[in-house]
Each structure stands twice: as structure tokens, then as C-alpha cells.
N, CA, C, O and CB atoms as a CASP TS submission, in Angstrom:
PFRMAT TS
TARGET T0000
AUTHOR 0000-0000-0000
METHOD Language model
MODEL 1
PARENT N/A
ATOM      1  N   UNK     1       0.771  -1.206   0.000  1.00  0.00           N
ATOM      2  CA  UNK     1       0.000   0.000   0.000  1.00  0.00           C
ATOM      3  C   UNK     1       0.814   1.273   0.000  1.00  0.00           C
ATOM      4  O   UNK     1       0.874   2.147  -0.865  1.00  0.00           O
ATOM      5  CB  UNK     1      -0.878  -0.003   1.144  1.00  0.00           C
ATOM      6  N   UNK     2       1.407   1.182   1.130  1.00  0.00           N
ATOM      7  CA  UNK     2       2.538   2.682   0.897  1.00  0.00           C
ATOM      8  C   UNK     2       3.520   2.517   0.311  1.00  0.00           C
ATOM      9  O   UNK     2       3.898   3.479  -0.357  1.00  0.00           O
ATOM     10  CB  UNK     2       3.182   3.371   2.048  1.00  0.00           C
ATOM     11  N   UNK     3       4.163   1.561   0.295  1.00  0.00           N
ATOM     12  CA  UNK     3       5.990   1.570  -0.803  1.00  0.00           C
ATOM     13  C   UNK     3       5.361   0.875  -2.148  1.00  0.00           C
ATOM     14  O   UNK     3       4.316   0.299  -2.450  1.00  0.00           O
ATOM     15  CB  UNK     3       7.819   0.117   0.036  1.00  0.00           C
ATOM     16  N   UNK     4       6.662   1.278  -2.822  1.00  0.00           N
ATOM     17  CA  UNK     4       6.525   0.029  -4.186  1.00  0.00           C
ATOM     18  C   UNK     4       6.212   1.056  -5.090  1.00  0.00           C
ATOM     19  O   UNK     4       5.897   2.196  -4.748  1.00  0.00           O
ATOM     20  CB  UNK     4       5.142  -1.412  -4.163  1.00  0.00           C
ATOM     21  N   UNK     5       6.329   0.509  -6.644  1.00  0.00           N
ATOM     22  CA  UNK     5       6.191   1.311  -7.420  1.00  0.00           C
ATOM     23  C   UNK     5       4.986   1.931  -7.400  1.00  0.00           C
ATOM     24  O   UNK     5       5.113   2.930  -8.108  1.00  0.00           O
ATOM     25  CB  UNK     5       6.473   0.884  -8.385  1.00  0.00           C
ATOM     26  N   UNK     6       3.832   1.870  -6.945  1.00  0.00           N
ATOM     27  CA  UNK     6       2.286   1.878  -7.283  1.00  0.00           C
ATOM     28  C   UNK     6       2.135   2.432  -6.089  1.00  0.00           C
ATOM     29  O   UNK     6       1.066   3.013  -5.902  1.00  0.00           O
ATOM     30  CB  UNK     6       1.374   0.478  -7.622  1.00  0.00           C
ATOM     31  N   UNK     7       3.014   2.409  -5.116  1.00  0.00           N
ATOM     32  CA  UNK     7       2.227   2.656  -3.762  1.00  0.00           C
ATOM     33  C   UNK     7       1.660   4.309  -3.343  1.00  0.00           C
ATOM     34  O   UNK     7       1.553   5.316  -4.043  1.00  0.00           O
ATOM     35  CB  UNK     7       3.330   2.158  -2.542  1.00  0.00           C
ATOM     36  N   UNK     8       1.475   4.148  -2.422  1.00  0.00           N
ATOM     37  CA  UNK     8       0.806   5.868  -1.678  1.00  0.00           C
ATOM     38  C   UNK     8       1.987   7.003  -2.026  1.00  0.00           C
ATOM     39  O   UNK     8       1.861   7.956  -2.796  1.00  0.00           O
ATOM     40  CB  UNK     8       0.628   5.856   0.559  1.00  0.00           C
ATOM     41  N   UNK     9       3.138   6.648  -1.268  1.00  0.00           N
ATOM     42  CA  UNK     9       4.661   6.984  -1.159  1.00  0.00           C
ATOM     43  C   UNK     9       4.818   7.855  -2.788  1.00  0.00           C
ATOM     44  O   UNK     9       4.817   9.052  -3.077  1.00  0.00           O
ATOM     45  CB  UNK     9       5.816   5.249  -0.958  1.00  0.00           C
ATOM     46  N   UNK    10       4.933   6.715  -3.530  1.00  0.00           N
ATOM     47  CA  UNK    10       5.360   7.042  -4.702  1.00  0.00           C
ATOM     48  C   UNK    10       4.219   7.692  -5.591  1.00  0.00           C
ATOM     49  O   UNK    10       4.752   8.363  -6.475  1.00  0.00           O
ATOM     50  CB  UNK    10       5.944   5.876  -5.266  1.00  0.00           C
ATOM     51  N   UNK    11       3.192   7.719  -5.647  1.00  0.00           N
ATOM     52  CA  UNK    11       2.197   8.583  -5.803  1.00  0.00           C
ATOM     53  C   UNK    11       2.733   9.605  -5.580  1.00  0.00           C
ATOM     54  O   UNK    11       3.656  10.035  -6.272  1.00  0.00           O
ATOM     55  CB  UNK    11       1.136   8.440  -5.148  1.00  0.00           C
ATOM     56  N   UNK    12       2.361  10.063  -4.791  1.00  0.00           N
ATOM     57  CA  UNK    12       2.501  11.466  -4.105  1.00  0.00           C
ATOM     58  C   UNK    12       3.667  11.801  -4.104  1.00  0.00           C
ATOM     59  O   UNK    12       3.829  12.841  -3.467  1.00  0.00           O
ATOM     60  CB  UNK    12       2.084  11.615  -2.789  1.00  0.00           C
ATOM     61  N   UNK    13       4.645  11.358  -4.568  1.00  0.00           N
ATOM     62  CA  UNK    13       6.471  11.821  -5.312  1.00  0.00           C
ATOM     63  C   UNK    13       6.142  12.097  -6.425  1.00  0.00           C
ATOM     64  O   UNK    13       6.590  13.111  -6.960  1.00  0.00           O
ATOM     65  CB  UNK    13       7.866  10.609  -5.514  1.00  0.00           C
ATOM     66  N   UNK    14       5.223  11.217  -7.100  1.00  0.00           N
ATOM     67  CA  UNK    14       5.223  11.780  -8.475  1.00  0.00           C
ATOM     68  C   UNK    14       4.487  13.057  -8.713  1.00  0.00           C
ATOM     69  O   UNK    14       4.900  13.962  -9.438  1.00  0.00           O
ATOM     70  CB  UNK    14       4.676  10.819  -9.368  1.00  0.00           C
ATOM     71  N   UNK    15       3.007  13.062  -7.836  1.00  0.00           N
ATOM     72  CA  UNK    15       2.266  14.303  -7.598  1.00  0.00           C
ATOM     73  C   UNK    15       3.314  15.528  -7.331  1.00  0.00           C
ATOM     74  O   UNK    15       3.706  16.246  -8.250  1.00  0.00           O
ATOM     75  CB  UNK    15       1.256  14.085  -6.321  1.00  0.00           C
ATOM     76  N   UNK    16       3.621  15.649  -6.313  1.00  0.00           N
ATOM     77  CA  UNK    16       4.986  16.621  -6.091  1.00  0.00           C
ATOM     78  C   UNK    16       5.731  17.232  -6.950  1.00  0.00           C
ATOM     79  O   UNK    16       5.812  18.447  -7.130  1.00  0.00           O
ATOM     80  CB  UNK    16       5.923  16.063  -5.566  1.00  0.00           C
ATOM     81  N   UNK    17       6.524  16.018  -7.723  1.00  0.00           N
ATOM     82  CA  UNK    17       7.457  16.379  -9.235  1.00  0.00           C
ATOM     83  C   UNK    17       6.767  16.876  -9.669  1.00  0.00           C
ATOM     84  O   UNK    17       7.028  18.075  -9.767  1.00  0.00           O
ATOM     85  CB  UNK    17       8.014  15.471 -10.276  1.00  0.00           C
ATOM     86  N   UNK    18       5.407  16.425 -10.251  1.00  0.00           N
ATOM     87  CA  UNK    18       4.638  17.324 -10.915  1.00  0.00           C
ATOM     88  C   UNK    18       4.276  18.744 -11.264  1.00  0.00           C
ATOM     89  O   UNK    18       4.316  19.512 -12.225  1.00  0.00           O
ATOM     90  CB  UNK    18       4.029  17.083 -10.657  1.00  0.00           C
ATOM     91  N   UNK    19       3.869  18.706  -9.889  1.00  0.00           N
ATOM     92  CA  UNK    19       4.091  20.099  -9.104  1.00  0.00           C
ATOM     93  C   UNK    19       4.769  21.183  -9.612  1.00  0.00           C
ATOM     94  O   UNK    19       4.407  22.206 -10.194  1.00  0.00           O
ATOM     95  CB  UNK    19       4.757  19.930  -7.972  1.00  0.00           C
ATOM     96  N   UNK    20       6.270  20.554  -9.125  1.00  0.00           N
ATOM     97  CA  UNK    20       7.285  21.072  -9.264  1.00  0.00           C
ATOM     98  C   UNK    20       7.891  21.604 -10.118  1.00  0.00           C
ATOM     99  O   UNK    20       8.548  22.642 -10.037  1.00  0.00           O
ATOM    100  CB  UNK    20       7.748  20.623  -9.012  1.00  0.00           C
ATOM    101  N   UNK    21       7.691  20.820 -11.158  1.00  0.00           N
ATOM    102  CA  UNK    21       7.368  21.461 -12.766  1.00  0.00           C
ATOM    103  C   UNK    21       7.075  22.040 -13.229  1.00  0.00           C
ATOM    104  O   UNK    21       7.688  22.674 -14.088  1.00  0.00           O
ATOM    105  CB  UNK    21       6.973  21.325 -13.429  1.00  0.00           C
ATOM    106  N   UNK    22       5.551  22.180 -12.794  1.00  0.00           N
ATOM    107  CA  UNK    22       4.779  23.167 -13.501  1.00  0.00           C
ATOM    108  C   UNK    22       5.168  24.704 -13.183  1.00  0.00           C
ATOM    109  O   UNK    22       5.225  25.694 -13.912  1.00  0.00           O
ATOM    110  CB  UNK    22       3.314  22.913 -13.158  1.00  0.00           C
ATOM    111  N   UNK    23       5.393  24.527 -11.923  1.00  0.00           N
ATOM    112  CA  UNK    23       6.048  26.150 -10.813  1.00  0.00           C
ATOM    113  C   UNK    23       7.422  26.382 -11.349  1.00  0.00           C
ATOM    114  O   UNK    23       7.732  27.560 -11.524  1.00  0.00           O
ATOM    115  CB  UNK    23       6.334  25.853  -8.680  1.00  0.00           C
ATOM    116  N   UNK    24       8.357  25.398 -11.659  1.00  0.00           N
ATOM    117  CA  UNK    24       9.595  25.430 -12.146  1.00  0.00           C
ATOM    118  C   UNK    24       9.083  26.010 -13.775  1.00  0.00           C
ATOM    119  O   UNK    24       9.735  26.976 -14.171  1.00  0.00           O
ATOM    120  CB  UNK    24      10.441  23.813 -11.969  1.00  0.00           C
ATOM    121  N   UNK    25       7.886  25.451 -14.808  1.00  0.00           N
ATOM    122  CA  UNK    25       7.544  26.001 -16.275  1.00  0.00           C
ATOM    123  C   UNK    25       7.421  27.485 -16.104  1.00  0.00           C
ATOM    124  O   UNK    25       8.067  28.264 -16.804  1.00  0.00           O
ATOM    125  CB  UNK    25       6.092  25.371 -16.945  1.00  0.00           C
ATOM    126  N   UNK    26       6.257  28.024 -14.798  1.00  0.00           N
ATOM    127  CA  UNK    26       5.288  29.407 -14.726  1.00  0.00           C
ATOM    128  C   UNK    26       6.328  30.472 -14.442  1.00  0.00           C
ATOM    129  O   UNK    26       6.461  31.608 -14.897  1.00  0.00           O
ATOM    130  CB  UNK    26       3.991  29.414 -13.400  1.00  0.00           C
ATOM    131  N   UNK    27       7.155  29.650 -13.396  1.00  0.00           N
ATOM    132  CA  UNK    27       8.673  30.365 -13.346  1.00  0.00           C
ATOM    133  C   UNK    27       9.875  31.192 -14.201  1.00  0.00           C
ATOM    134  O   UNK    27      10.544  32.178 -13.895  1.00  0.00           O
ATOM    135  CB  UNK    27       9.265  29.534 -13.087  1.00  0.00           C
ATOM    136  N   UNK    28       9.844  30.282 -15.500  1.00  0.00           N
ATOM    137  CA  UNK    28      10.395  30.279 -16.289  1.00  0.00           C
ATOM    138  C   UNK    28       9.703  31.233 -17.334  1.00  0.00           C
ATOM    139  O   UNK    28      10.381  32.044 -17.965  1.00  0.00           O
ATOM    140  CB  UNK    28      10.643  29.109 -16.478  1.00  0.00           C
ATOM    141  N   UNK    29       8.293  31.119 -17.511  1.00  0.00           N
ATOM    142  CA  UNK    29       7.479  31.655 -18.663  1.00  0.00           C
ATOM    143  C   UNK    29       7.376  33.309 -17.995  1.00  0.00           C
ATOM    144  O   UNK    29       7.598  34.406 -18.507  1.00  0.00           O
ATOM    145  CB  UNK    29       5.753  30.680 -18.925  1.00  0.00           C
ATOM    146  N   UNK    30       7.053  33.006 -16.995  1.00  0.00           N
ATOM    147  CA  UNK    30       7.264  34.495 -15.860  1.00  0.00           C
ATOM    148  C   UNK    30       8.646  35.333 -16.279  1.00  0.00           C
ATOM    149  O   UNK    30       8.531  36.505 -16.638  1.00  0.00           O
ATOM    150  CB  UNK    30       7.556  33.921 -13.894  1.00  0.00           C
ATOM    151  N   UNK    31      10.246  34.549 -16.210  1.00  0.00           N
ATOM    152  CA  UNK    31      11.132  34.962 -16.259  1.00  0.00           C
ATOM    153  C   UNK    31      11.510  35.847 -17.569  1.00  0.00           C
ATOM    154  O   UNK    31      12.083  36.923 -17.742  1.00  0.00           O
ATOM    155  CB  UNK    31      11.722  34.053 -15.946  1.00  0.00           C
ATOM    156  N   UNK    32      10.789  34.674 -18.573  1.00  0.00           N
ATOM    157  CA  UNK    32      11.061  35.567 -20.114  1.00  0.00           C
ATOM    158  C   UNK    32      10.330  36.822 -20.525  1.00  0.00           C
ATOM    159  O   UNK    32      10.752  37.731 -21.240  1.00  0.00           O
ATOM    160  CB  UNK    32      10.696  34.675 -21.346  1.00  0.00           C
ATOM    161  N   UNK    33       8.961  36.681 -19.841  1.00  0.00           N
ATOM    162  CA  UNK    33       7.901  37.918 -20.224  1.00  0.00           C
ATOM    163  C   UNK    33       8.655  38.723 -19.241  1.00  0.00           C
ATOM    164  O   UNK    33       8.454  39.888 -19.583  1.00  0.00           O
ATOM    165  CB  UNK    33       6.004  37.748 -19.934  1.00  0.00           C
ATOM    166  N   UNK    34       9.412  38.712 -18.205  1.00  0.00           N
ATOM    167  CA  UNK    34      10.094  40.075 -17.797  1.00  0.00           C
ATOM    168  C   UNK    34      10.736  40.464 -18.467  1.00  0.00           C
ATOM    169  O   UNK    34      10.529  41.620 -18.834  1.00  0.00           O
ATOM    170  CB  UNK    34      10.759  40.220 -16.847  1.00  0.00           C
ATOM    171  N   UNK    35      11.711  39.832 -18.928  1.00  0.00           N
ATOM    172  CA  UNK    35      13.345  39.901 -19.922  1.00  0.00           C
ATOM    173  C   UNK    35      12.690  40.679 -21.107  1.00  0.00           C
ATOM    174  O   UNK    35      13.134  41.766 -21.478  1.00  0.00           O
ATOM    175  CB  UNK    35      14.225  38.010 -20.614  1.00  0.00           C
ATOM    176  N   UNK    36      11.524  40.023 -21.730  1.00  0.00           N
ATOM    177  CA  UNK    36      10.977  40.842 -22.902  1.00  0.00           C
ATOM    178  C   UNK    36      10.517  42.281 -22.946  1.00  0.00           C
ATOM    179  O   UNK    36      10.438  43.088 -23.873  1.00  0.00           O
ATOM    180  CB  UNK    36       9.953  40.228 -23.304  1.00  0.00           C
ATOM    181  N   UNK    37      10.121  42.382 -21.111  1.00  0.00           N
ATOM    182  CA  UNK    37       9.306  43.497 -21.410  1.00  0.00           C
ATOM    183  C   UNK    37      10.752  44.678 -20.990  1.00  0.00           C
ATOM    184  O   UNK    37      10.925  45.681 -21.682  1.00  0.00           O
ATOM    185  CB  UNK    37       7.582  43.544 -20.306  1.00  0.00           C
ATOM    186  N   UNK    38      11.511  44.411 -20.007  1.00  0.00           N
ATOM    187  CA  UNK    38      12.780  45.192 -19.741  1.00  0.00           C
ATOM    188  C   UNK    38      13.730  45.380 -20.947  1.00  0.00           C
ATOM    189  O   UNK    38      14.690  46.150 -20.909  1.00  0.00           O
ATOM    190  CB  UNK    38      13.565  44.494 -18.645  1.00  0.00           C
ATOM    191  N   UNK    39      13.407  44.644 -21.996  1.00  0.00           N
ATOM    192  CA  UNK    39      14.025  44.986 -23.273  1.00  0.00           C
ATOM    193  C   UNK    39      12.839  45.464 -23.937  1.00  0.00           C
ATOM    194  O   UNK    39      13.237  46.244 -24.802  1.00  0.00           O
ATOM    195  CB  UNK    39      14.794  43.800 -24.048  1.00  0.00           C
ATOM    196  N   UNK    40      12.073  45.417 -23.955  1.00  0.00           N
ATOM    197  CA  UNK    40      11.142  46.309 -24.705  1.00  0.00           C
ATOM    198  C   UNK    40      11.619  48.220 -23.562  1.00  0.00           C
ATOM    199  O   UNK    40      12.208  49.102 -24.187  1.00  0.00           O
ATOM    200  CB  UNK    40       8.925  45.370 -24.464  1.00  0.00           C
ATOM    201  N   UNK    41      11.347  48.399 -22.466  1.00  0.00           N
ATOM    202  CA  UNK    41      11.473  49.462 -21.666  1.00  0.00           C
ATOM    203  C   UNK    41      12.856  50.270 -22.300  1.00  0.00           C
ATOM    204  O   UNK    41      12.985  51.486 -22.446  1.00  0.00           O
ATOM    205  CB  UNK    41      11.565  48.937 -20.072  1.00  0.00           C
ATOM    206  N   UNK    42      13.994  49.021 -22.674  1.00  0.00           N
ATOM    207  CA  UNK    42      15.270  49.828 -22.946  1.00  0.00           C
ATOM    208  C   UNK    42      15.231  50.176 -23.936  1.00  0.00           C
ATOM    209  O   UNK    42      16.131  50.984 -24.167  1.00  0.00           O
ATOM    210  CB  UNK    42      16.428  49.356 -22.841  1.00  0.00           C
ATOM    211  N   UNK    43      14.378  49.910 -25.028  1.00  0.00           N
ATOM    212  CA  UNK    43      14.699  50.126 -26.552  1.00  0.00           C
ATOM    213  C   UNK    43      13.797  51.740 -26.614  1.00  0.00           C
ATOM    214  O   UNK    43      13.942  52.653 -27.428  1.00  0.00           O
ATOM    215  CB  UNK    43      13.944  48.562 -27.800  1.00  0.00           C
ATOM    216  N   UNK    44      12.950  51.654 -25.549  1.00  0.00           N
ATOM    217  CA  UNK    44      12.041  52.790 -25.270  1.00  0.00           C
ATOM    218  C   UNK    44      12.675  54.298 -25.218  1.00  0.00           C
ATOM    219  O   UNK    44      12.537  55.337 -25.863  1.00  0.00           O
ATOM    220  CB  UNK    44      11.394  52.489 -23.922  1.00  0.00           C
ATOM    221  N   UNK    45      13.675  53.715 -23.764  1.00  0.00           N
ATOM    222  CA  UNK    45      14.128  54.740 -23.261  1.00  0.00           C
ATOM    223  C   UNK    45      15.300  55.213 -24.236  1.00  0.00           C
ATOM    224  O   UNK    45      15.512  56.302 -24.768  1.00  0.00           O
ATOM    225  CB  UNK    45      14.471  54.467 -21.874  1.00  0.00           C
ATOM    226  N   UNK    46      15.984  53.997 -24.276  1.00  0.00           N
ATOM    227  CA  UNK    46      17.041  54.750 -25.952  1.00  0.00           C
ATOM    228  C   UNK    46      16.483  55.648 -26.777  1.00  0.00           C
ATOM    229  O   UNK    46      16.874  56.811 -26.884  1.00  0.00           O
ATOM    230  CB  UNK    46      17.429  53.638 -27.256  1.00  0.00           C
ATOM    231  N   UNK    47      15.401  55.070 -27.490  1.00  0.00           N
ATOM    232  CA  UNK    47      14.571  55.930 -28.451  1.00  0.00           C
ATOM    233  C   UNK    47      14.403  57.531 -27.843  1.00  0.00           C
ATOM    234  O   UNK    47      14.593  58.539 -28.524  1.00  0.00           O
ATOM    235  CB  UNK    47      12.988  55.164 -28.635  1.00  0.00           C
ATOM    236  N   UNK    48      13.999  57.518 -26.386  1.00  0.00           N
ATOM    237  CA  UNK    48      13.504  58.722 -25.970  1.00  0.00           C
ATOM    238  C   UNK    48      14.707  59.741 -25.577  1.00  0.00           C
ATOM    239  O   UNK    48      14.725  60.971 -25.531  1.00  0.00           O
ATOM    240  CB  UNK    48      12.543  58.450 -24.808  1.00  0.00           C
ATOM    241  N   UNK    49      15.821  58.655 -25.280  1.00  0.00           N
ATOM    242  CA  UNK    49      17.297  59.693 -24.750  1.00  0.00           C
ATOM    243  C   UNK    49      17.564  60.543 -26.340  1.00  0.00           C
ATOM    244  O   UNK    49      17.790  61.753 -26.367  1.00  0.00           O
ATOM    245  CB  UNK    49      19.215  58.373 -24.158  1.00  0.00           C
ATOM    246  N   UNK    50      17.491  59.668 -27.635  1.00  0.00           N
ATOM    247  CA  UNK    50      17.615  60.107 -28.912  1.00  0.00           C
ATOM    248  C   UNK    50      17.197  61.058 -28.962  1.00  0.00           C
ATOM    249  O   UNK    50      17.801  62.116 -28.785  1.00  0.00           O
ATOM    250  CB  UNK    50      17.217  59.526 -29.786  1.00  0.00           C
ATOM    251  N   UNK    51      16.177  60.933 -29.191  1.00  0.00           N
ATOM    252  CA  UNK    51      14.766  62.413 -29.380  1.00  0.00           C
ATOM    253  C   UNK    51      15.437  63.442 -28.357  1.00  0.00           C
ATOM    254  O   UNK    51      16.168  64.301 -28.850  1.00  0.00           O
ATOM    255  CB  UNK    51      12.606  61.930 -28.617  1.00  0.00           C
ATOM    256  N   UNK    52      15.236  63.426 -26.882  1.00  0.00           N
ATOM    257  CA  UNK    52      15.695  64.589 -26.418  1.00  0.00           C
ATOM    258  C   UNK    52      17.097  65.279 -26.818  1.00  0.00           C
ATOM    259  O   UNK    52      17.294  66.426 -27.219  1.00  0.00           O
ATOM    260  CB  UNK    52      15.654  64.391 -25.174  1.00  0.00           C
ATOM    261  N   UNK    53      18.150  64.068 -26.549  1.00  0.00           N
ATOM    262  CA  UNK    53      19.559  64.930 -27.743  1.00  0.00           C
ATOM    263  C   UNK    53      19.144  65.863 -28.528  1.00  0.00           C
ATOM    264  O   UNK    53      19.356  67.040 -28.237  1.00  0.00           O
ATOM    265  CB  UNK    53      20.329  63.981 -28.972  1.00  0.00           C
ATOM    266  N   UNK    54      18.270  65.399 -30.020  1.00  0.00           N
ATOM    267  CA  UNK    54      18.227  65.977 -31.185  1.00  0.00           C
ATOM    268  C   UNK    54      17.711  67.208 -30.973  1.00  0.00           C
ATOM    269  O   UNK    54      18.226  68.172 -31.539  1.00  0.00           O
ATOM    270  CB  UNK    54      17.574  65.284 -32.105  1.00  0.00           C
ATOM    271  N   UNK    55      16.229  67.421 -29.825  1.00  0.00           N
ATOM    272  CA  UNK    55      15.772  68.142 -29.732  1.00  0.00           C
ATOM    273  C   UNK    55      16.629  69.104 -28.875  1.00  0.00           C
ATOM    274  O   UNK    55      16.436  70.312 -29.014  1.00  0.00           O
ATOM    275  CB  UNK    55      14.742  67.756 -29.527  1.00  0.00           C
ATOM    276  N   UNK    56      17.461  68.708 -28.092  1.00  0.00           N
ATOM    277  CA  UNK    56      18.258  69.528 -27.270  1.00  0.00           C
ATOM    278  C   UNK    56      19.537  70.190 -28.838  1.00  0.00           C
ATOM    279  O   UNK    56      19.886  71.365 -28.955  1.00  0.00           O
ATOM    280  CB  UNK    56      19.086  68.294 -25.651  1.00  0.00           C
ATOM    281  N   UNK    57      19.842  69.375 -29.516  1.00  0.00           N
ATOM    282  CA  UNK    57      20.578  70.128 -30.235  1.00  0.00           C
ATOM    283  C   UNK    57      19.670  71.691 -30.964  1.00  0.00           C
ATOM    284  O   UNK    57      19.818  72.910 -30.876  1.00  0.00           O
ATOM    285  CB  UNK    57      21.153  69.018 -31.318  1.00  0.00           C
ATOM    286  N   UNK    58      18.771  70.792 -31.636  1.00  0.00           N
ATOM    287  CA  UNK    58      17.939  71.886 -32.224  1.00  0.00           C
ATOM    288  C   UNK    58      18.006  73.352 -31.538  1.00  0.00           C
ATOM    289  O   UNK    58      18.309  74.464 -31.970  1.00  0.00           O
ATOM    290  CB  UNK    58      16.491  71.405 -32.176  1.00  0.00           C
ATOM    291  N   UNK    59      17.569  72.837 -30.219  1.00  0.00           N
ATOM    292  CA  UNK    59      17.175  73.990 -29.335  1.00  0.00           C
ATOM    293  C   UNK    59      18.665  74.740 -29.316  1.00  0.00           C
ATOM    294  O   UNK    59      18.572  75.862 -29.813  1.00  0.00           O
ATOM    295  CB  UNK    59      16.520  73.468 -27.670  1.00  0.00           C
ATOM    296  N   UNK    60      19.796  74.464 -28.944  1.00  0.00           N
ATOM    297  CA  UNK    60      20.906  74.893 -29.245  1.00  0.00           C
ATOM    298  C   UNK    60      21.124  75.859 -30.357  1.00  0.00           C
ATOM    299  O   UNK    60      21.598  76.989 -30.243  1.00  0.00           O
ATOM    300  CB  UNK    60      21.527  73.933 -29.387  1.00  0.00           C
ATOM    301  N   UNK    61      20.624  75.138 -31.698  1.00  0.00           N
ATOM    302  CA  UNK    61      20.980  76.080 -33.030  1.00  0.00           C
ATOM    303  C   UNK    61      20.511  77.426 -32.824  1.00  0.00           C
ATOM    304  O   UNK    61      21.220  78.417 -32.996  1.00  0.00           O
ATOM    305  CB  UNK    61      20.278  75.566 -34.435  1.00  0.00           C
ATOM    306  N   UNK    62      18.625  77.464 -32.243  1.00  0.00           N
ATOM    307  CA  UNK    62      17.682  77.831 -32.829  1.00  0.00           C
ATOM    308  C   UNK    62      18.452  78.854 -31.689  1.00  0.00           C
ATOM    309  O   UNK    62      18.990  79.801 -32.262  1.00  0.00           O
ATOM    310  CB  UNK    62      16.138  77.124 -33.051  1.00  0.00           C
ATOM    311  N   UNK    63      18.590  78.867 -30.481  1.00  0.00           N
ATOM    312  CA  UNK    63      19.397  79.586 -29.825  1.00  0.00           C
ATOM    313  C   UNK    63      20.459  80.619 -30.190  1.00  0.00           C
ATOM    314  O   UNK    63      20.303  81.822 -29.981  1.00  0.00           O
ATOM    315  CB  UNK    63      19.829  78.858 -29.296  1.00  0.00           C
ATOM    316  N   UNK    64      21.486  80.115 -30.714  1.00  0.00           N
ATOM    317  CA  UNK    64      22.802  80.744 -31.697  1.00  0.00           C
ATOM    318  C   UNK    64      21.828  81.430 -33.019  1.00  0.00           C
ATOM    319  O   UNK    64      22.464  81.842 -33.990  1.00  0.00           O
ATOM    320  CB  UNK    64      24.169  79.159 -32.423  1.00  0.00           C
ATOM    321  N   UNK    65      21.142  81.481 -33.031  1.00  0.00           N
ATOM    322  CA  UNK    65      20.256  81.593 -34.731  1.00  0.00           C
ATOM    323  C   UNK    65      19.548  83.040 -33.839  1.00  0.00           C
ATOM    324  O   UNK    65      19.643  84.220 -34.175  1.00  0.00           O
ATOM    325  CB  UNK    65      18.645  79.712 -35.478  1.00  0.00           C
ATOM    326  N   UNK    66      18.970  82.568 -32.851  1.00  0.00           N
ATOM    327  CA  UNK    66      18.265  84.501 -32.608  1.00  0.00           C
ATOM    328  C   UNK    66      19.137  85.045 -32.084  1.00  0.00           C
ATOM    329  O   UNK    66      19.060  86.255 -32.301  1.00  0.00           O
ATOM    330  CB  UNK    66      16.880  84.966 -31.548  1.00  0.00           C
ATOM    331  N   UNK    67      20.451  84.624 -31.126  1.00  0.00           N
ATOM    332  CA  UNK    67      21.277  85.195 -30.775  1.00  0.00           C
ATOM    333  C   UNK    67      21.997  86.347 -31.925  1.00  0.00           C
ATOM    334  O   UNK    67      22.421  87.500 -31.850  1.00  0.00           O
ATOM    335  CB  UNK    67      21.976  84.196 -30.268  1.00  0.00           C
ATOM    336  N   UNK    68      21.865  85.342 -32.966  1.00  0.00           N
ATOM    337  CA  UNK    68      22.966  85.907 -34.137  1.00  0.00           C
ATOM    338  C   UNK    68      22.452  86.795 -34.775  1.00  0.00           C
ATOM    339  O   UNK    68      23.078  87.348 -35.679  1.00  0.00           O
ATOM    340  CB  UNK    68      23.473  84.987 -35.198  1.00  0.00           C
TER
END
């Protein structure tokens, strides 16, 4: 009843592994949708450091331009 391949014991080892798996998969599927979205955030913020540069240059010219 409790040992042996079939038994209670081993049941419920395998239930467990099971388990364990699945939390070890949700874990994992969890891990990548972060990674994706923190690389999605950086490609963001690059984009946005860009834009302000350019616009900071602009603003620079347009500066020297009424100055002048």
C-alpha cells in the first residue's frame, strides 16, 4: 500500500514532481515575459534619450540663430 512502485509513497512523489514542474515552467514563462518586457522598456528609453539629444541640439541652433 505505501511503498513500491504503485504505492501511496510514490504517488505522491510523483504528484509533487509534478508540481514542481509546472512552478519550475510558470517560473520560467514568468522569467522571459520580464526579460521581454525590460528589453522592450530599454529600446524605449534609448529611443527617448535620442529624441531629447536631437531636440536639445535643435534647441541649441535655434538659440545661436536669434542670438545671431
Amino acid at each position: 500500500g505505501l511503498v513500491g512502485s504503485d504505492g501511496l509513497l510514490q504517488a505522491r512523489s510523483n504528484s509533487l514532481g509534478q508540481q514542481i514542474k509546472r512552478v519550475s515552467d510558470q517560473k520560467k514563462a514568468l522569467q522571459d515575459r520580464i526579460d521581454r518586457e525590460v528589453e522592450q522598456q530599454r529600446r524605449e528609453y534609448t529611443k527617448l534619450q535620442e529624441l531629447f539629444y536631437s531636440l536639445q541640439g535643435q534647441m541649441s541652433q535655434y538659440s545661436a540663430y536669434v542670438r545671431g
